[in-house]
KEKE-3310 file (N, C-alpha, C; in steps of 0.2 Angstrom, whole numbers, plus 5000, padded with zeros to 4 digits):
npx = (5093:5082:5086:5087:5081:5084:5074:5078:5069:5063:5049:5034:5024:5007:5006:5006:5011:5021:5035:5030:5036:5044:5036:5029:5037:5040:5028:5030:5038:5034:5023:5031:5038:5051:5058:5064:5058:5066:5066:5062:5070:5069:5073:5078:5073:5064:5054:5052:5061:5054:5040:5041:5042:5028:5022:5027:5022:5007:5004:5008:4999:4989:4992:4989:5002:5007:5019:5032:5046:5049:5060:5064:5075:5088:5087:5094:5108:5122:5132:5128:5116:5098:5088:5083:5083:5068:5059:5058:5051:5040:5034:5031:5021:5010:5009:5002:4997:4991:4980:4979:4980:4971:4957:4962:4961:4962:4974:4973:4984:4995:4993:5001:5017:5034:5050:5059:5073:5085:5087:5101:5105:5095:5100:5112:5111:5102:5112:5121:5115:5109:5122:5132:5120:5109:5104:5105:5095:5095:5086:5085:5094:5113:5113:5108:5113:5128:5131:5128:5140:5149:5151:5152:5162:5168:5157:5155:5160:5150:5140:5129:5126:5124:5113:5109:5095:5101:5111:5121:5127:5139:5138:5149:5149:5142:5132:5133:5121:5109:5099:5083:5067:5050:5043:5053:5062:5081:5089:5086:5087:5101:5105:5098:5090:5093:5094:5094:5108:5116:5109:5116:5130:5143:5139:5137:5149:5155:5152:5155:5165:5170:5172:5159:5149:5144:5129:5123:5107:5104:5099:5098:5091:5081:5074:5066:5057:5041:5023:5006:4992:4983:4988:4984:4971:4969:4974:4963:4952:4954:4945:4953:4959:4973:4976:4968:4972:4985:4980:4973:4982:4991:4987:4985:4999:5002:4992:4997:5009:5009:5002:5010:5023:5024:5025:5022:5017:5021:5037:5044:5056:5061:5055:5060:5072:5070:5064:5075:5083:5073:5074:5087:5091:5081:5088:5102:5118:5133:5152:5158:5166:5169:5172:5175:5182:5178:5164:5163:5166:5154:5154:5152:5155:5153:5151:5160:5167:5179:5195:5204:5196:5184:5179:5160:5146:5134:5116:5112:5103:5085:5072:5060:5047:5045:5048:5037:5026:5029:5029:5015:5008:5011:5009:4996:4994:4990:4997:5011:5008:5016:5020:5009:4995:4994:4979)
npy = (4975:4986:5004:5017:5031:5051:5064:5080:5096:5108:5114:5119:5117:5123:5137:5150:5152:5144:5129:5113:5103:5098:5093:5082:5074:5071:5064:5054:5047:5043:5033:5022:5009:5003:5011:5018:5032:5041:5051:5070:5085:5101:5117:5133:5140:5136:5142:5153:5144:5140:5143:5131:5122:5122:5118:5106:5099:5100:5091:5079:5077:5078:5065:5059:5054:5052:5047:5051:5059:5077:5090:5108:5117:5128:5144:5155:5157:5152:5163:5173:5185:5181:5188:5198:5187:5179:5190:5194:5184:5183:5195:5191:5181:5189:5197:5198:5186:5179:5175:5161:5153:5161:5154:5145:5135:5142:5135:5133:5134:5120:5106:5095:5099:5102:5095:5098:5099:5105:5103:5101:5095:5082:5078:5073:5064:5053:5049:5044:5036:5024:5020:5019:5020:5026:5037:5052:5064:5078:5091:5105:5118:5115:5117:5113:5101:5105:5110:5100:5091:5102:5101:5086:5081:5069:5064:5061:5050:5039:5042:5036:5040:5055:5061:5074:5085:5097:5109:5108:5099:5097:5096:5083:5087:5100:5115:5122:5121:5129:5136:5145:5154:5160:5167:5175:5188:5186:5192:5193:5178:5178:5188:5186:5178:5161:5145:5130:5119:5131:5142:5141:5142:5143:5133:5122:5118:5114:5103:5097:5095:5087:5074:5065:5054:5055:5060:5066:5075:5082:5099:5098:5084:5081:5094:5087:5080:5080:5084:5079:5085:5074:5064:5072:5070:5058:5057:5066:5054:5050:5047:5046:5058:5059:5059:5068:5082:5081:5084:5094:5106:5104:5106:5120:5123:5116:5119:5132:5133:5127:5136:5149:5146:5141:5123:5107:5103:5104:5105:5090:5089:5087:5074:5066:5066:5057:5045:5040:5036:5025:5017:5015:5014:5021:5033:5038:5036:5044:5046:5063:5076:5087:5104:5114:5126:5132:5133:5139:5152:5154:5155:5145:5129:5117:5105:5094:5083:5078:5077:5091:5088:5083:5067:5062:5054:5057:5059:5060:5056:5052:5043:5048:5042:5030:5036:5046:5041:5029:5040:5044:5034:5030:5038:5039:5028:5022:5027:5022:5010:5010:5023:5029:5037:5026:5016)
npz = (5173:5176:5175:5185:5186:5187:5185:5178:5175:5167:5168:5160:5157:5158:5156:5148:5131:5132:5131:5131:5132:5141:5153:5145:5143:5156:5159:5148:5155:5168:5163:5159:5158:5159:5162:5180:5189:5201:5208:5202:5197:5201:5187:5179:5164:5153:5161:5176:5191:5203:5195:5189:5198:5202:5190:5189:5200:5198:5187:5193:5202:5193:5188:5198:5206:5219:5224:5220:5225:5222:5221:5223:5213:5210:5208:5202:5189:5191:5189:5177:5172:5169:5170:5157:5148:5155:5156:5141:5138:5145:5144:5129:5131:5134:5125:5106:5103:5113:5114:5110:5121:5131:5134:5143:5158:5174:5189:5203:5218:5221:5228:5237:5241:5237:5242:5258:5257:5246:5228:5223:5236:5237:5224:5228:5239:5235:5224:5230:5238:5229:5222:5204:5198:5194:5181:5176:5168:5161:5158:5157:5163:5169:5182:5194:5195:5193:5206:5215:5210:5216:5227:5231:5223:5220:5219:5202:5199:5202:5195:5183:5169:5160:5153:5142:5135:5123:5115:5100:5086:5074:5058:5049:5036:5027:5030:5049:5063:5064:5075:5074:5075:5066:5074:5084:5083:5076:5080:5094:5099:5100:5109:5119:5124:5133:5133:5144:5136:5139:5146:5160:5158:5166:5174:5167:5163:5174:5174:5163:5165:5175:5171:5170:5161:5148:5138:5122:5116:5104:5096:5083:5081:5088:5086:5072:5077:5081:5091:5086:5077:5077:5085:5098:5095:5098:5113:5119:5118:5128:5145:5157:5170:5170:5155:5150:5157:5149:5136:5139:5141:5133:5120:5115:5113:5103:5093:5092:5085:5074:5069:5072:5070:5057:5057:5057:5072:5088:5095:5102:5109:5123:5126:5118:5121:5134:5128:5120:5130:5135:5124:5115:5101:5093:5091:5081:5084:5086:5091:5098:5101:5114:5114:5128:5129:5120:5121:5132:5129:5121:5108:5093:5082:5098:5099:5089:5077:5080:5086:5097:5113:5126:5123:5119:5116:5107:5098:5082:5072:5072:5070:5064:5062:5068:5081:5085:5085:5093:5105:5105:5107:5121:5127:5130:5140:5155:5172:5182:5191:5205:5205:5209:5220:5236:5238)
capx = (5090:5078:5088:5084:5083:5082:5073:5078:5067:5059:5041:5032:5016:5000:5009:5005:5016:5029:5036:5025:5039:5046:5030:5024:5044:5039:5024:5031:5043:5026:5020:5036:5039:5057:5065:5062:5058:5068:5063:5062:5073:5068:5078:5075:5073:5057:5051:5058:5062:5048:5037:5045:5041:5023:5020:5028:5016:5000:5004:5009:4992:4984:4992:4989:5008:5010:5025:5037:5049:5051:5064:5065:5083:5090:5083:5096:5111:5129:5134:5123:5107:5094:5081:5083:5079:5062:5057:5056:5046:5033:5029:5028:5015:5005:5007:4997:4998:4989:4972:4979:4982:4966:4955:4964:4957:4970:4974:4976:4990:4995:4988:5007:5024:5041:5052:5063:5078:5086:5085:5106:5106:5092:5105:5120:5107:5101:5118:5126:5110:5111:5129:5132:5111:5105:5104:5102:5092:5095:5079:5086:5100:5112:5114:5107:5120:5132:5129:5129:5147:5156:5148:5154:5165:5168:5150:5157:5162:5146:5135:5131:5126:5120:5108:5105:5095:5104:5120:5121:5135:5144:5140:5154:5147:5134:5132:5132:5114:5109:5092:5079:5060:5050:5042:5056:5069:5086:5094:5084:5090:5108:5107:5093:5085:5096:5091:5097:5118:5120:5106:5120:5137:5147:5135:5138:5157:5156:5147:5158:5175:5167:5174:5157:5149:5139:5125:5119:5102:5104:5094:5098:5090:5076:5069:5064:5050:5032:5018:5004:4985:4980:4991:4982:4964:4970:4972:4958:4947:4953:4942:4955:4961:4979:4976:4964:4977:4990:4976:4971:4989:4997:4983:4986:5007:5002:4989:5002:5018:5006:4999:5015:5031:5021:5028:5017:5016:5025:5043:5046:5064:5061:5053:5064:5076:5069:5063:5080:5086:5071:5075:5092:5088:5076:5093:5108:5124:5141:5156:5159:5170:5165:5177:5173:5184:5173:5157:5163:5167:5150:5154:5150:5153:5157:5152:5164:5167:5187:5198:5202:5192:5180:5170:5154:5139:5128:5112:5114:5097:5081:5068:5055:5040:5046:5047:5032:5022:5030:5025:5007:5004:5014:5005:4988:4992:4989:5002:5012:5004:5021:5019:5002:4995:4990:4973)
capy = (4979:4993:5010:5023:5041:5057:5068:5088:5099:5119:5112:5126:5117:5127:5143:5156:5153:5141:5123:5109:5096:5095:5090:5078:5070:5068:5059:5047:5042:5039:5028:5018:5003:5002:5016:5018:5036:5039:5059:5076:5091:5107:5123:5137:5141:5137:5147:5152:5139:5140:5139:5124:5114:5122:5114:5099:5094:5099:5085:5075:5077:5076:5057:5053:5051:5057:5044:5053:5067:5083:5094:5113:5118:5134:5150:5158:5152:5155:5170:5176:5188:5179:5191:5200:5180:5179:5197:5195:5176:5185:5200:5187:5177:5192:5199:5200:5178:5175:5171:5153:5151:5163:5148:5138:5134:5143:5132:5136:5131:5112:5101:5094:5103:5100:5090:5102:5099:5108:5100:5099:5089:5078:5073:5070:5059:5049:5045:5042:5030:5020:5020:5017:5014:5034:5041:5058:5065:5086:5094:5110:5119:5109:5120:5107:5094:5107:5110:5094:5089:5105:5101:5083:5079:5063:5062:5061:5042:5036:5044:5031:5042:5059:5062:5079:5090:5102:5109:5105:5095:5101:5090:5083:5090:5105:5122:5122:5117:5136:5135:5152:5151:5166:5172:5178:5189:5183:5196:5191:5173:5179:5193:5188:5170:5157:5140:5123:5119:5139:5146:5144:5138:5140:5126:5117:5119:5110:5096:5095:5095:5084:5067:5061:5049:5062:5059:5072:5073:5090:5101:5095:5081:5087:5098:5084:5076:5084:5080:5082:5084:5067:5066:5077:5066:5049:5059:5066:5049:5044:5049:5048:5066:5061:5060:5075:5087:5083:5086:5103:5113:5103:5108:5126:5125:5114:5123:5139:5131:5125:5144:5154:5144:5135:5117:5102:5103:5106:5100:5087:5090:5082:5068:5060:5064:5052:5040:5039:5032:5020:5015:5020:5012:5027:5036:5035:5038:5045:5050:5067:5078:5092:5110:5118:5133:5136:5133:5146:5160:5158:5153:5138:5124:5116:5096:5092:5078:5074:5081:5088:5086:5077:5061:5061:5052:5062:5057:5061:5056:5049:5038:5051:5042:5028:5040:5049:5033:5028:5044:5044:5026:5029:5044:5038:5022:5024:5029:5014:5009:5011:5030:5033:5036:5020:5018)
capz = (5178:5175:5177:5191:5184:5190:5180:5178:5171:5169:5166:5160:5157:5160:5155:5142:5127:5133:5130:5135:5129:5146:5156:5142:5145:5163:5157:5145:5162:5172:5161:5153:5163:5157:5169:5186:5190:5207:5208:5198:5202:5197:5187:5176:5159:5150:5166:5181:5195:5207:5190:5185:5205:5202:5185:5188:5206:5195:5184:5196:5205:5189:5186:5206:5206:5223:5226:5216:5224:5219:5224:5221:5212:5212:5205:5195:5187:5195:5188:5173:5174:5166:5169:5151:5147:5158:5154:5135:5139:5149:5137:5123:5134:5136:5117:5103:5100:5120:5111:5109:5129:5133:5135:5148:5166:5179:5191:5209:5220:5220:5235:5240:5241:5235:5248:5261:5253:5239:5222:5223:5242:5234:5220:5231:5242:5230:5220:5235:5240:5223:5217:5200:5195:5193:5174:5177:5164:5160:5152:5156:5164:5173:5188:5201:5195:5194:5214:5219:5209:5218:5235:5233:5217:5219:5213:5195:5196:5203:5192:5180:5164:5161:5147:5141:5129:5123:5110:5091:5083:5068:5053:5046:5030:5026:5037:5057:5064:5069:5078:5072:5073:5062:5079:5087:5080:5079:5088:5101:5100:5100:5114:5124:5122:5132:5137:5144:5139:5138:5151:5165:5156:5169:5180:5161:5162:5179:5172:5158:5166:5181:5171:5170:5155:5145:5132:5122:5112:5102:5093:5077:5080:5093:5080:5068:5079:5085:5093:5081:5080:5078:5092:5102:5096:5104:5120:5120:5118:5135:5147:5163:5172:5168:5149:5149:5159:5144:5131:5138:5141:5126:5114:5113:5110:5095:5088:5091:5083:5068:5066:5070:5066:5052:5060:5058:5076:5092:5093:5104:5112:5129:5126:5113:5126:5138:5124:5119:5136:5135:5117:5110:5094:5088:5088:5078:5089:5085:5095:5096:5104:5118:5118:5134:5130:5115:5122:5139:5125:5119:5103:5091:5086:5103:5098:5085:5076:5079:5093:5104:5116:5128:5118:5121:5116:5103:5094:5076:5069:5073:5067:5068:5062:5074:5088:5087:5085:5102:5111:5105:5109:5127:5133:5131:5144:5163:5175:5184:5199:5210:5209:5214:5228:5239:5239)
cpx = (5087:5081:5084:5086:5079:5081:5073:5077:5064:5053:5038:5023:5011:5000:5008:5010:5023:5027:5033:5030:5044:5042:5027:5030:5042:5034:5025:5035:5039:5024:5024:5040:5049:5064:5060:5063:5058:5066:5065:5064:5070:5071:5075:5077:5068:5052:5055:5056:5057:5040:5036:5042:5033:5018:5018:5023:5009:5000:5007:5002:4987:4985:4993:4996:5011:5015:5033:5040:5049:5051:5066:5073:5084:5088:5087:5103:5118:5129:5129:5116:5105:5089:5078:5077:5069:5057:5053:5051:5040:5030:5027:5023:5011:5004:5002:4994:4996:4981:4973:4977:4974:4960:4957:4964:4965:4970:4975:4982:4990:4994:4995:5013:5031:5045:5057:5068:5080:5088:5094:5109:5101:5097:5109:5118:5108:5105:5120:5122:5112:5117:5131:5125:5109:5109:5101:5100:5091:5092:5081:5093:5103:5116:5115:5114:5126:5134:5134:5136:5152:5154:5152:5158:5165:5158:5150:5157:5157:5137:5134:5129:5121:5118:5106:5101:5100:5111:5116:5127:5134:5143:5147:5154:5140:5138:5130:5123:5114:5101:5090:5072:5058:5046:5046:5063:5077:5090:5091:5086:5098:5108:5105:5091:5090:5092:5096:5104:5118:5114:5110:5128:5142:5146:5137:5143:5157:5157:5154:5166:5176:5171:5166:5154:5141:5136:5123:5115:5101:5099:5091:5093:5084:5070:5066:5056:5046:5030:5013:4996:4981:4983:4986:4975:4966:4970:4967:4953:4946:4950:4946:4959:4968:4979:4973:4968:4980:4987:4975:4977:4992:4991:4986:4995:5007:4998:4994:5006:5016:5006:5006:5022:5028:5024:5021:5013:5018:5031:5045:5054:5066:5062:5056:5069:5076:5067:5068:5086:5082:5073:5081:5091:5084:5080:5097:5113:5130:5144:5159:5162:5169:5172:5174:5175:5181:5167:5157:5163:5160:5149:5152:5154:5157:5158:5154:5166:5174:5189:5200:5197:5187:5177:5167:5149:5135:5124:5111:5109:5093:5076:5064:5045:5038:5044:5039:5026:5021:5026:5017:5005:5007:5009:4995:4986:4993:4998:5004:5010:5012:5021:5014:5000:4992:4982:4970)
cpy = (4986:4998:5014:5029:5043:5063:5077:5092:5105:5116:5119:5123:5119:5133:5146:5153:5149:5135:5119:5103:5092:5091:5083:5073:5065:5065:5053:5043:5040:5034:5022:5014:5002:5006:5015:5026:5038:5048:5064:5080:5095:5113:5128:5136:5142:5144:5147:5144:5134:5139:5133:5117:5116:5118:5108:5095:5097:5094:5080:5075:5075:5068:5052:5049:5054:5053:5046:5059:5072:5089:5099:5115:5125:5140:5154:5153:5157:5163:5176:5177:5186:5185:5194:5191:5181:5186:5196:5187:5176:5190:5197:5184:5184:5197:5197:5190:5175:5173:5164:5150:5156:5159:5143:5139:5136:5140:5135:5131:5124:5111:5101:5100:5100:5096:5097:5105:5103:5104:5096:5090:5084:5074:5070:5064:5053:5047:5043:5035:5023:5021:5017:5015:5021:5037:5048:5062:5073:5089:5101:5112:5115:5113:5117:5102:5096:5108:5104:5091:5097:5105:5093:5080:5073:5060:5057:5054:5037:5037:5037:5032:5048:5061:5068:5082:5094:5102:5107:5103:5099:5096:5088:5086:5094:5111:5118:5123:5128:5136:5142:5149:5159:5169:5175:5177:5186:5186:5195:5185:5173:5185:5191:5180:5164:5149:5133:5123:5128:5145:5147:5139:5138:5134:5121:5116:5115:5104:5092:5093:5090:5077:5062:5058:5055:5060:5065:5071:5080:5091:5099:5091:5082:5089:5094:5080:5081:5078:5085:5082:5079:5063:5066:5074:5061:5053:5062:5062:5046:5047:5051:5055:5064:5063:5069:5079:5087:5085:5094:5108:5110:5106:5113:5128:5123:5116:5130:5139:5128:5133:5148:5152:5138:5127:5112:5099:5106:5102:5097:5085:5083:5076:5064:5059:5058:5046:5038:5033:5024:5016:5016:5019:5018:5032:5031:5037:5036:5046:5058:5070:5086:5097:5113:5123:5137:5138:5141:5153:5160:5156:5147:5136:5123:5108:5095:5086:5074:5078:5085:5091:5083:5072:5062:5058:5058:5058:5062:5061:5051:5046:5042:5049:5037:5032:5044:5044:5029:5033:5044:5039:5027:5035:5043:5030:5025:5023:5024:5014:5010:5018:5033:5031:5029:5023:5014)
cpz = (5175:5178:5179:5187:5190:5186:5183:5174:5172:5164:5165:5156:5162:5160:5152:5139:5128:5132:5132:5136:5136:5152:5151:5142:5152:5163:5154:5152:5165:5169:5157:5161:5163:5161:5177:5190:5199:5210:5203:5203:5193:5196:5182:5169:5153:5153:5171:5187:5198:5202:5189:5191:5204:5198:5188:5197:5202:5191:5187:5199:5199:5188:5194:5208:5212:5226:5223:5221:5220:5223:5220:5220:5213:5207:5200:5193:5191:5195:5182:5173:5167:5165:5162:5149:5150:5156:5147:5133:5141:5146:5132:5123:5134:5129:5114:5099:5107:5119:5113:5118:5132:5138:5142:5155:5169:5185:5199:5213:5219:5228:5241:5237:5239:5243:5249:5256:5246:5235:5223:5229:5240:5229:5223:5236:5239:5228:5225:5236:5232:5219:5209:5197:5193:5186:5176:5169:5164:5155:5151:5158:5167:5178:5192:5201:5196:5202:5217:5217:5213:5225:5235:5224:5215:5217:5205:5193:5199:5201:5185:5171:5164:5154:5146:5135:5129:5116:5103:5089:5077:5064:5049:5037:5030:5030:5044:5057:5066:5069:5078:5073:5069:5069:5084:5082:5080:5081:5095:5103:5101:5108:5119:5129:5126:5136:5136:5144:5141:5142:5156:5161:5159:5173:5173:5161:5167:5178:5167:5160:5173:5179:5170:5165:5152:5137:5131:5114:5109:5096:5086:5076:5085:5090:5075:5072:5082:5087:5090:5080:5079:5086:5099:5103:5099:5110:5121:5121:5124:5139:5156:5164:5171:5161:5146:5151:5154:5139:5132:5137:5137:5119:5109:5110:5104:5091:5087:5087:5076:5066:5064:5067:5060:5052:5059:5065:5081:5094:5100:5108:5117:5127:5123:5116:5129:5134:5122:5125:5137:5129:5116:5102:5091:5086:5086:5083:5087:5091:5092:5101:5106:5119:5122:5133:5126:5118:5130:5133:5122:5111:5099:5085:5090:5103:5092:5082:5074:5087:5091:5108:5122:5125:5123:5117:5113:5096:5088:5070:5073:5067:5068:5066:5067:5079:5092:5088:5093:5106:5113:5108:5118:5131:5133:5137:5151:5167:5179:5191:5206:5211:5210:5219:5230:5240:5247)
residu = (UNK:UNK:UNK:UNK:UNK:UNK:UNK:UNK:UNK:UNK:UNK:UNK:UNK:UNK:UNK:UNK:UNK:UNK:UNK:UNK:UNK:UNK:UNK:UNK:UNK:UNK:UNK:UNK:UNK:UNK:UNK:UNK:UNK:UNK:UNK:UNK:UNK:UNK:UNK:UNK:UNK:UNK:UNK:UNK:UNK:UNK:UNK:UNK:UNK:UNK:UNK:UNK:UNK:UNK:UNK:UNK:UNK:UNK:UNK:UNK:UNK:UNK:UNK:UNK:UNK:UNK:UNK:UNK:UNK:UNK:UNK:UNK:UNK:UNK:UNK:UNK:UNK:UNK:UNK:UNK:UNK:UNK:UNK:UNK:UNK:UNK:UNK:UNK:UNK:UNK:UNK:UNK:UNK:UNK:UNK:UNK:UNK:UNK:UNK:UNK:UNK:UNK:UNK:UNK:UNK:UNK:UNK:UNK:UNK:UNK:UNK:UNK:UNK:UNK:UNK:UNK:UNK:UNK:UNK:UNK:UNK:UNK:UNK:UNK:UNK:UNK:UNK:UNK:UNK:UNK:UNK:UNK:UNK:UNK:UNK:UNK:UNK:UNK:UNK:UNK:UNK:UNK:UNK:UNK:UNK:UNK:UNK:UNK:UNK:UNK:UNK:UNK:UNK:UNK:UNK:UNK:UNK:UNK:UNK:UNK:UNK:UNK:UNK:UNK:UNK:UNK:UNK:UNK:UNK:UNK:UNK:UNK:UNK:UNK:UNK:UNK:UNK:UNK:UNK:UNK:UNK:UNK:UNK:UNK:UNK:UNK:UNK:UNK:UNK:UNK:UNK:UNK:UNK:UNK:UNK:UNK:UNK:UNK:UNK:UNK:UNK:UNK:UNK:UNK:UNK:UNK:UNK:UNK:UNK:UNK:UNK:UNK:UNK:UNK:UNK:UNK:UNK:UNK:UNK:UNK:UNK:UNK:UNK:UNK:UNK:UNK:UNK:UNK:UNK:UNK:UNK:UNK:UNK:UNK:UNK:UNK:UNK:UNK:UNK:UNK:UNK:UNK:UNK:UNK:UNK:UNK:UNK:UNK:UNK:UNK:UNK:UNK:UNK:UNK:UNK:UNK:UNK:UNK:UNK:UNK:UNK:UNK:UNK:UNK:UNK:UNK:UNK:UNK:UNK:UNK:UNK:UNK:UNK:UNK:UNK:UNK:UNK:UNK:UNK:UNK:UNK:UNK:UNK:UNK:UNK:UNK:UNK:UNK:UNK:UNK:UNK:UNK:UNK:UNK:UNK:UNK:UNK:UNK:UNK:UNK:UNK:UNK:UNK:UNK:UNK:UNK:UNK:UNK:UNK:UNK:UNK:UNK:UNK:UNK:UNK:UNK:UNK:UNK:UNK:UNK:UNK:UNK:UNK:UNK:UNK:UNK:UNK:UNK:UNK:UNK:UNK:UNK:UNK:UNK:UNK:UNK:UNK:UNK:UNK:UNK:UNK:UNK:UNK)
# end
């Protein structure tokens, strides 16, 4: 049976200076026969919320995908003021590195609207409607999902696997994975900068103490794949408005992530996420073990590799010429006839 997701993401394609890797996620899901994309909820972090539902129906529009929901999640995170976060994300976009993104056609509002509903009564919906079928797939915070388990808990055992970005294990040997780029200081990564597991940790703690079957695709492993300028020429050769949208507003993040964090491209986080679920094979996968006391205090590491603990499900390596090979070749095929519009 081809698995129903529900994809959750803070899409920040068509934005000055931010990640593209979670719109280029929701594109490999459009065109990958192998899941069954049942809606998209949307949260913050790349951007804010409202950003995030604005992105994510311009690329819907652009791939004629107007059979897909998508439900607006909640705007901050339980308890922790983000704004230091968005503050220092929007001065960056408009510093002395907005050359790269200067160029790109601003778009005006999108056509369609998000569904009434909020992103979380959308989740409890849905899982309740398919019991045991829906892989929820967490791109970003996991506020919404948080919501939805303390509104109906019993959630938790008809969830059928939750997949996130996010976290870093602890090798069993070497130094702990600690994620820096050279354009942003690392007091600012440490004070300021939070995204995904540790944007809302206490909406993360829910999740994690919820009992539910939890995969996680961590940086570790994350950072090892891009999307890369040859890449970026395959899409370009095709001449339809879905492929061209991902050519124009992924262009610029990977010419930036060449120039500023000397990277061979743009990394890829998302997408291996969700190729992961289509494939598991491109990763490796341990059992590792989730401390929730650690991860509230802030501290690291929280995925360990003994007890105690929660097990979880963590990808450990990829295949990264595999993987990349897949995306290129996947984001250059047309979008599957079940979510566009009827004609």
């Amino acid at each position: 049976m081809v698995p129903k997701i529900i994809l959750d993401i803070d899409n920040a394609m068509t934005m000055p200076a931010q990640d593209t890797d979670d719109a280029l996620a929701l594109a490999l899901a459009l065109v990958s026969p192998e899941l069954e994309l049942v809606g998209i909820t949307t949260c913050a972090g790349n951007c804010r919320t409202p950003q995030s539902t604005r992105n994510t129906l311009h690329l819907l529009e652009a791939a004629d995908a107007y059979q897909v929901p998508v439900a607006q999640g909640r705007s901050a995170p339980f308890i922790r003021n983000r704004e230091p976060h968005f503050g220092y994300l929007e001065q960056k976009a408009a510093g002395p590195q907005a050359h790269y993104w200067a160029h790109l056609p601003v778009l005006p509002g999108p056509d369609r609207r998000p569904l009434a509903e909020p992103a979380h009564e959308f989740i409890l919906r849905t899982l309740t409607r398919f019991p045991g079928e829906i892989i929820y797939i967490a791109l970003g915070a996991f506020t919404n999902l948080a919501l939805a388990l303390l509104v109906e808990p019993g959630l938790a055992g008809i969830i059928r696997q939750v997949v996130h970005m996010g976290g870093a294990f602890q090798p069993s040997t070497g130094e702990p994975f600690v994620w820096s780029t050279p354009d942003i200081p690392d007091d600012i990564w440490q004070t300021t900068l939070r995204f995904n597991t540790a944007f809302d940790p206490e909406a993360s703690a829910v999740v994690f103490r919820s009992g539910v079957a939890l995969t996680f695709v961590p940086a570790n492993v994350t950072s090892r794949v891009f999307q890369r300028p040859n890449h970026l020429e395959r899409l370009q050769q095709i001449p339809a408005p879905f492929q061209q949208f991902l050519h124009t507003y992924a262009r610029p993040w990977v010419d930036w992530s060449i120039a500023e964090r000397q990277l061979p491209g743009a990394h890829m986080h998302d997408p291996l996420t969700v190729a992961s679920v289509i494939d598991p094979t491109l990763c490796r996968w341990e059992t590792f073990y989730l401390d929730d006391k650690i991860f509230l205090s802030g501290e690291d590491p929280w995925l360990v590799p003994h007890p105690p603990g929660t097990p979880v499900q963590v990808a450990t390596h990829v295949d990264t010429a595999r993987f990349e090979a897949f995306l290129a070749e996947r984001l250059c095929r047309p979008v599957l006839a079940p979510y566009r519009r009827p004609r």
